[in-house]
One Martini backbone bead per residue (centre of mass of N, CA, C, O) as a GRO file, in nm:
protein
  262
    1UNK     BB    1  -0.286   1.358  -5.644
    2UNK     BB    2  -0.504   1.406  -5.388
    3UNK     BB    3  -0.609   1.589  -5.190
    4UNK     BB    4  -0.699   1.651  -4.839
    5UNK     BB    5  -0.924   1.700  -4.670
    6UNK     BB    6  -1.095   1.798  -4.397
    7UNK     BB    7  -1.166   1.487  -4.299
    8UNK     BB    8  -0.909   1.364  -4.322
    9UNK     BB    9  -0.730   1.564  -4.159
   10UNK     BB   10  -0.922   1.494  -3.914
   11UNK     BB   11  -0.870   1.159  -3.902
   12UNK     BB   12  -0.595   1.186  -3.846
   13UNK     BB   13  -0.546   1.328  -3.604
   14UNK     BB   14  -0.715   1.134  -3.443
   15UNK     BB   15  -0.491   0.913  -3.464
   16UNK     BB   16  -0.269   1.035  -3.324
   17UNK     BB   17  -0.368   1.111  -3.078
   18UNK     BB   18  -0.466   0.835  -2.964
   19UNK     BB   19  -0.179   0.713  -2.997
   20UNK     BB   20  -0.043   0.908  -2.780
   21UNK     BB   21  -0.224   0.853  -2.546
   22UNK     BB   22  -0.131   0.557  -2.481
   23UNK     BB   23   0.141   0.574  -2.486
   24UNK     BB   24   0.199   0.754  -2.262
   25UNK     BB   25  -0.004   0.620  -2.064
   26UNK     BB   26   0.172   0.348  -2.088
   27UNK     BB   27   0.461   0.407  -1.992
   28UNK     BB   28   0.375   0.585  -1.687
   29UNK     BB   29   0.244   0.271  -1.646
   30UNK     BB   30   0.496   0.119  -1.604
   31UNK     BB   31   0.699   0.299  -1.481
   32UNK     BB   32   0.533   0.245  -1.221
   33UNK     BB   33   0.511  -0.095  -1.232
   34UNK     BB   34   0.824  -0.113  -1.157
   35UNK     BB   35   0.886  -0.059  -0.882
   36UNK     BB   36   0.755  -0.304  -0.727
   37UNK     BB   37   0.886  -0.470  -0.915
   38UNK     BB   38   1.205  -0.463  -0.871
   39UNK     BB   39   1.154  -0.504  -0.597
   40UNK     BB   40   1.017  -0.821  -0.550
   41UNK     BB   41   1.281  -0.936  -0.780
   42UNK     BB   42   1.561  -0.775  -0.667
   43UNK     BB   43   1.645  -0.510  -0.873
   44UNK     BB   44   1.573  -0.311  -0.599
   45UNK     BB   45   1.527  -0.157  -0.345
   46UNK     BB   46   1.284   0.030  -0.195
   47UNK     BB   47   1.409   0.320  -0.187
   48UNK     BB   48   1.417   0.300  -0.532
   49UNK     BB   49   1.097   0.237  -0.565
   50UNK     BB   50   1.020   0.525  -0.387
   51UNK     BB   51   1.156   0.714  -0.569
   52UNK     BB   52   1.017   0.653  -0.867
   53UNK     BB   53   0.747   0.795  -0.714
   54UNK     BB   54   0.862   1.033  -0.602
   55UNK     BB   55   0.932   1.147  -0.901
   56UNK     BB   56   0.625   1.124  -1.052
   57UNK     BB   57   0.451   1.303  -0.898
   58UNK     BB   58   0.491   1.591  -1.080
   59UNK     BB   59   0.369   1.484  -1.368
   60UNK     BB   60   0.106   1.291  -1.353
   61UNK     BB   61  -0.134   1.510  -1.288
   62UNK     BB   62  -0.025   1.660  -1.600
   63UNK     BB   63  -0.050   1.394  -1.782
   64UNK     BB   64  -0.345   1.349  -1.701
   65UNK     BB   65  -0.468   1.632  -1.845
   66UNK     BB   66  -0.375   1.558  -2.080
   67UNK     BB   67  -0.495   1.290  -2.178
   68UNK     BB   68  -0.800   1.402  -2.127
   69UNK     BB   69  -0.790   1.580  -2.366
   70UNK     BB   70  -0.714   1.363  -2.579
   71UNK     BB   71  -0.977   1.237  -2.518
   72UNK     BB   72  -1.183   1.440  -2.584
   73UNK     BB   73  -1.078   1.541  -2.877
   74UNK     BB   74  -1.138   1.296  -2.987
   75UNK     BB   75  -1.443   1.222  -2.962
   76UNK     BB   76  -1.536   1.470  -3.077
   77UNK     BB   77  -1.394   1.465  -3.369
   78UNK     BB   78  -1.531   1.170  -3.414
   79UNK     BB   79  -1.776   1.241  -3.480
   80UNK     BB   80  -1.783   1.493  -3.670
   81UNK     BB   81  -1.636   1.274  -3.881
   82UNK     BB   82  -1.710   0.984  -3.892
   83UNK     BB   83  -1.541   0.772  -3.782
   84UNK     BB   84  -1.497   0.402  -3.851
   85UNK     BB   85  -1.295   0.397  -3.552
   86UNK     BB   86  -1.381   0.519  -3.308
   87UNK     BB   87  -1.416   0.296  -3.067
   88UNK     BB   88  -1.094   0.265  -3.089
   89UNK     BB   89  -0.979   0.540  -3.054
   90UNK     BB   90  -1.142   0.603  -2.773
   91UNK     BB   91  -1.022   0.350  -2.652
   92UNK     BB   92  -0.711   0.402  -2.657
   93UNK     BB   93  -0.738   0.700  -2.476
   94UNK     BB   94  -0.841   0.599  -2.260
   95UNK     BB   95  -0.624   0.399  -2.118
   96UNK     BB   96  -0.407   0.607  -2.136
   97UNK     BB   97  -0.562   0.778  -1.916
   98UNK     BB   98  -0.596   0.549  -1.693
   99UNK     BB   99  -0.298   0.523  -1.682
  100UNK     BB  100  -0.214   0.797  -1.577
  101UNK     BB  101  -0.431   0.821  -1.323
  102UNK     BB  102  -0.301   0.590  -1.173
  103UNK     BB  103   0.001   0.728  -1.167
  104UNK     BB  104  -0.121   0.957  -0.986
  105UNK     BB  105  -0.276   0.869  -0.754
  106UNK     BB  106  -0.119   0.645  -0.605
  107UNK     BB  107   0.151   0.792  -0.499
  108UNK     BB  108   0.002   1.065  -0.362
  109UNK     BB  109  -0.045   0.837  -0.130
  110UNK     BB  110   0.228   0.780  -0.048
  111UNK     BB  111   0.283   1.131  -0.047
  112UNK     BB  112   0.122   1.130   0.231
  113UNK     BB  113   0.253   0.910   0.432
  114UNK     BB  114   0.549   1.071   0.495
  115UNK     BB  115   0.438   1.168   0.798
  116UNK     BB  116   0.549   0.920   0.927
  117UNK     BB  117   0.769   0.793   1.049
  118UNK     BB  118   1.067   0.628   1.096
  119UNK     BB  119   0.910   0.315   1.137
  120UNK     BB  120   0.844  -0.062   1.205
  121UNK     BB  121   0.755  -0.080   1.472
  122UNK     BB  122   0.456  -0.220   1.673
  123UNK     BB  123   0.292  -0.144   1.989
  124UNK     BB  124   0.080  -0.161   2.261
  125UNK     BB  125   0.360  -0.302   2.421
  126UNK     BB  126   0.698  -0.114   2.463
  127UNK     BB  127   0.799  -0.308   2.719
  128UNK     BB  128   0.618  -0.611   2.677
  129UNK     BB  129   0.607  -0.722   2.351
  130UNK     BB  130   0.455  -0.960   2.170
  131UNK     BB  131   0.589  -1.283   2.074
  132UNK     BB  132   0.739  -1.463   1.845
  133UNK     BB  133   0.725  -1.777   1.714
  134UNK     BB  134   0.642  -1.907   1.447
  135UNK     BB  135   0.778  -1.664   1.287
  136UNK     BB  136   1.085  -1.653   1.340
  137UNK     BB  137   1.151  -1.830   1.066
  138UNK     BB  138   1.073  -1.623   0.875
  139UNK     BB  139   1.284  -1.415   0.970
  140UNK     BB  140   1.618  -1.478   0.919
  141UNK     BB  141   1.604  -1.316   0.658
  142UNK     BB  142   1.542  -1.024   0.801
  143UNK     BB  143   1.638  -0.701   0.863
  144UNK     BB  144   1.455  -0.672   1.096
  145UNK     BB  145   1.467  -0.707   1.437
  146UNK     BB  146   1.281  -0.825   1.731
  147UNK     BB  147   1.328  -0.628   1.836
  148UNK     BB  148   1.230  -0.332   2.005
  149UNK     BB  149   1.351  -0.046   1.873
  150UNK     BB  150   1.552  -0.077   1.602
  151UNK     BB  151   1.666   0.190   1.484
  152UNK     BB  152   1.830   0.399   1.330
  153UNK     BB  153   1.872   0.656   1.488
  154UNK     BB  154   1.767   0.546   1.749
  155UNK     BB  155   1.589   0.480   2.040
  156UNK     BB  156   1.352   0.319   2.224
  157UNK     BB  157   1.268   0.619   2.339
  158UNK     BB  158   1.200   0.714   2.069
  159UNK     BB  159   1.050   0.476   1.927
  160UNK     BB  160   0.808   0.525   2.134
  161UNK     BB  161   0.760   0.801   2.089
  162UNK     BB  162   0.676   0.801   1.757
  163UNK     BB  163   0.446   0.627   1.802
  164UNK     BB  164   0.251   0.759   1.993
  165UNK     BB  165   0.273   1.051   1.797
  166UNK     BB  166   0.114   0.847   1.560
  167UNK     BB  167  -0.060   0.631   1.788
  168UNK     BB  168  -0.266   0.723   2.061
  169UNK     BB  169  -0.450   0.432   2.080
  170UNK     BB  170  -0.192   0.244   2.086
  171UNK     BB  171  -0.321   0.006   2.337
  172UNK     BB  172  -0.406  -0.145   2.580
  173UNK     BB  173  -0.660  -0.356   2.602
  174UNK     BB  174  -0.980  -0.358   2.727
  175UNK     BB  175  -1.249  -0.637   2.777
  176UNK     BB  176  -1.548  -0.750   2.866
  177UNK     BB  177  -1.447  -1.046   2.846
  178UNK     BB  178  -1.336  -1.334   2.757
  179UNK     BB  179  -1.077  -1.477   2.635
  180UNK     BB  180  -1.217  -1.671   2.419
  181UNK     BB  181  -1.371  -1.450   2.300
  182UNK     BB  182  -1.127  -1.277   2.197
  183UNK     BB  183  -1.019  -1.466   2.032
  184UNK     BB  184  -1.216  -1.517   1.810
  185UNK     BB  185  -1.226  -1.209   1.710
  186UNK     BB  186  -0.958  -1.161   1.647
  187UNK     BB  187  -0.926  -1.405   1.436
  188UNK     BB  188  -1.108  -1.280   1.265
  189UNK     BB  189  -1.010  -1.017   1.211
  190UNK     BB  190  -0.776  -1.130   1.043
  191UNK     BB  191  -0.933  -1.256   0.826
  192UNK     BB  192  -1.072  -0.991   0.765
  193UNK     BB  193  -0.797  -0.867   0.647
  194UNK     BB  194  -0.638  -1.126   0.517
  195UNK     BB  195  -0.468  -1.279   0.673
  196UNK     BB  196  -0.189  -1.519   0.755
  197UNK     BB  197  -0.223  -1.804   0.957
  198UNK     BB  198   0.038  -1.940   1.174
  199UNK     BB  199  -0.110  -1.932   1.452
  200UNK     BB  200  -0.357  -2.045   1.716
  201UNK     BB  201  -0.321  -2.058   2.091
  202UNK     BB  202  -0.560  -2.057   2.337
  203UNK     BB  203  -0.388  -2.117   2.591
  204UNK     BB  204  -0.169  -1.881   2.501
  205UNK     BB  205  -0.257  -1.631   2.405
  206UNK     BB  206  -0.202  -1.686   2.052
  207UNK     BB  207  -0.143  -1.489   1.736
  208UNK     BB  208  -0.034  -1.529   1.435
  209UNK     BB  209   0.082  -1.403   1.118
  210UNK     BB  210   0.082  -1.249   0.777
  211UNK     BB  211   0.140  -0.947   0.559
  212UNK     BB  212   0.061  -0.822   0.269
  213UNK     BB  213   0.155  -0.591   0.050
  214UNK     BB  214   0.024  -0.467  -0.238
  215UNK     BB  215   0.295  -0.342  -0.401
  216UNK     BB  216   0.551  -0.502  -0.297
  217UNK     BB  217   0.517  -0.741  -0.107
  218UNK     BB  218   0.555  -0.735   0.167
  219UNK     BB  219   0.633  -0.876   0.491
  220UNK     BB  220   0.447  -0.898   0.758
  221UNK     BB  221   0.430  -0.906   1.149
  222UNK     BB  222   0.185  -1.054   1.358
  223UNK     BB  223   0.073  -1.022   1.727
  224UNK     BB  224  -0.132  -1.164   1.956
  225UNK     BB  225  -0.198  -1.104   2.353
  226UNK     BB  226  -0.382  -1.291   2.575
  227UNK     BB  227  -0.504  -1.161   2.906
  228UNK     BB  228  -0.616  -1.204   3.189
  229UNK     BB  229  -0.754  -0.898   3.372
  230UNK     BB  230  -0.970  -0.986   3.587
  231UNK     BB  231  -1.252  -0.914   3.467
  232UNK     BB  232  -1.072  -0.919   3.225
  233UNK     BB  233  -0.930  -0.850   2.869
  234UNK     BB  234  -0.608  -0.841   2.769
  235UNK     BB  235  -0.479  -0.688   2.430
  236UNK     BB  236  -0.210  -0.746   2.254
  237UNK     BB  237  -0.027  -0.541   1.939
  238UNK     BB  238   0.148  -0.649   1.668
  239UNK     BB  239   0.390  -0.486   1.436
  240UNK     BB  240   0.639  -0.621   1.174
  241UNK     BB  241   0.885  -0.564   0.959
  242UNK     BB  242   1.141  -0.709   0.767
  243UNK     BB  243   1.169  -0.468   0.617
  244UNK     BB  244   1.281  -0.125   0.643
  245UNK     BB  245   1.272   0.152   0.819
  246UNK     BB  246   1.001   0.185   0.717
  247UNK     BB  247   0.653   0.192   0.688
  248UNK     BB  248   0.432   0.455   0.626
  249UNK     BB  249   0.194   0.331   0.818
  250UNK     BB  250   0.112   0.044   0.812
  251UNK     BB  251   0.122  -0.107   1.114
  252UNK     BB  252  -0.069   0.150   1.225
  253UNK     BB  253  -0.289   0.055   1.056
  254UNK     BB  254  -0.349  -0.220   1.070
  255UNK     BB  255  -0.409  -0.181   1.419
  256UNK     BB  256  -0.653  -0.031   1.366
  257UNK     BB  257  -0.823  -0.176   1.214
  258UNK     BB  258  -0.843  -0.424   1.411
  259UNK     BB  259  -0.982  -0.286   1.652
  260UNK     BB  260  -1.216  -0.205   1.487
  261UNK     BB  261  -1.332  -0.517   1.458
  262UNK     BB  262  -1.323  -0.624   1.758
   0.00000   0.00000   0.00000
């Protein structure tokens, strides 16, 4: 048997390496797309899909810096032994690295998220919010109810307090145009943002929709109300999960993006 030249035992090590590197990569982001995914199918609450993200959080970082010397590594010794799979063996470790970097950046995100209340109704007026009337069925099996500021060990005016203090510019809107003018801007705004259009009443100054989220898929349900007051038109905005104690700023996130566009 012929020993191993210095030629073959680095393209040995090639191989290895760039295989550790997919499967790392790939594991780390198997079990990334598990937690939403496990949430959607019914597999476990949210907050146990959320606790999979915050539990990889600390890891995903270094696990991505590993990934990525283990791909420059790959890339330089394939040139200098001019392995005849160089770039089978550079796309395996980019993918396990791509697919690290992707399940350390994306948790961050929502690891940056927790700063805002544990709250889940957004309201523009929270004394007397706009009501939801084509979507109330669609709420039935909904964990969260309809009235404003229910949420657990909160009052209405704590979590009105708390809404404030994360979003003091969700305030009733005044606009200087007609309700109908104010409505299609609106309603266009709603399109713009990809929402699903479940109302749309000119008559009532009133669009409902209906929100999905990227990662877990929840639906959230939007209620805008138009009403003429004085020489102005006054506009109105909810945003409510269905689930959730929280929603990491999801709703006033959205109401702001909304009137951003308006």
């Amino acid at each position: 048997m012929k020993p191993m030249n210095d030629t073959t035992s680095s393209k040995t090590y090639i191989d290895w390496i760039a295989i550790a590197v997919l499967t790392v990569g790939l594991i780390i982001g198997l079990i990334f797309l598990a937690a939403p995914a496990g949430t959607s199918l019914g597999l476990w609450v949210f907050g146990t899909g959320l606790q999979i993200l915050i539990t990889l959080d600390p890891y995903t970082h270094w696990i991505a810096i590993v990934c990525a010397v283990g791909l420059l590594a790959v890339v330089i010794m394939a040139i200098r032994s001019k392995a005849e799979n160089t770039v089978k063996l550079c796309t395996f470790a980019a993918i396990g690295t791509l697919s690290a970097f992707l399940s350390w950046y994306i948790p961050s995100t929502v690891q940056a998220r927790l700063v805002y209340p544990v709250i889940h109704d957004i309201s523009t007026d929270v004394n007397n919010p706009p009501v939801y009337v084509a979507n109330a069925p669609l709420r039935i099996e909904a964990a969260n109810p309809m009235e404003y500021g229910t949420v657990e060990g909160l009052s209405p005016e704590e979590h009105a307090q708390a809404q404030l203090e994360a979003f003091p510019d969700l305030v009733p809107q005044l606009i200087d145009a007609s309700p109908q003018e104010v409505f299609d801007r609106a309603l266009a705004a709603l399109e713009t943002m990809g929402l699903e259009i479940t109302a749309a009443v000119p008559e009532e100054g009133r669009i409902e929709a209906v929100a999905t989220t990227f990662w877990f898929r929840f639906k959230d349900d939007v209620v805008i109300r138009i009403q003429a007051e004085g020489n102005q038109t006054r506009i109105d905005a909810r945003s409510l999960s269905r689930v959730g104690r929280g929603d990491l700023g999801a709703n006033g996130l959205r109401l702001q993006e909304f009137f951003s566009l308006l």
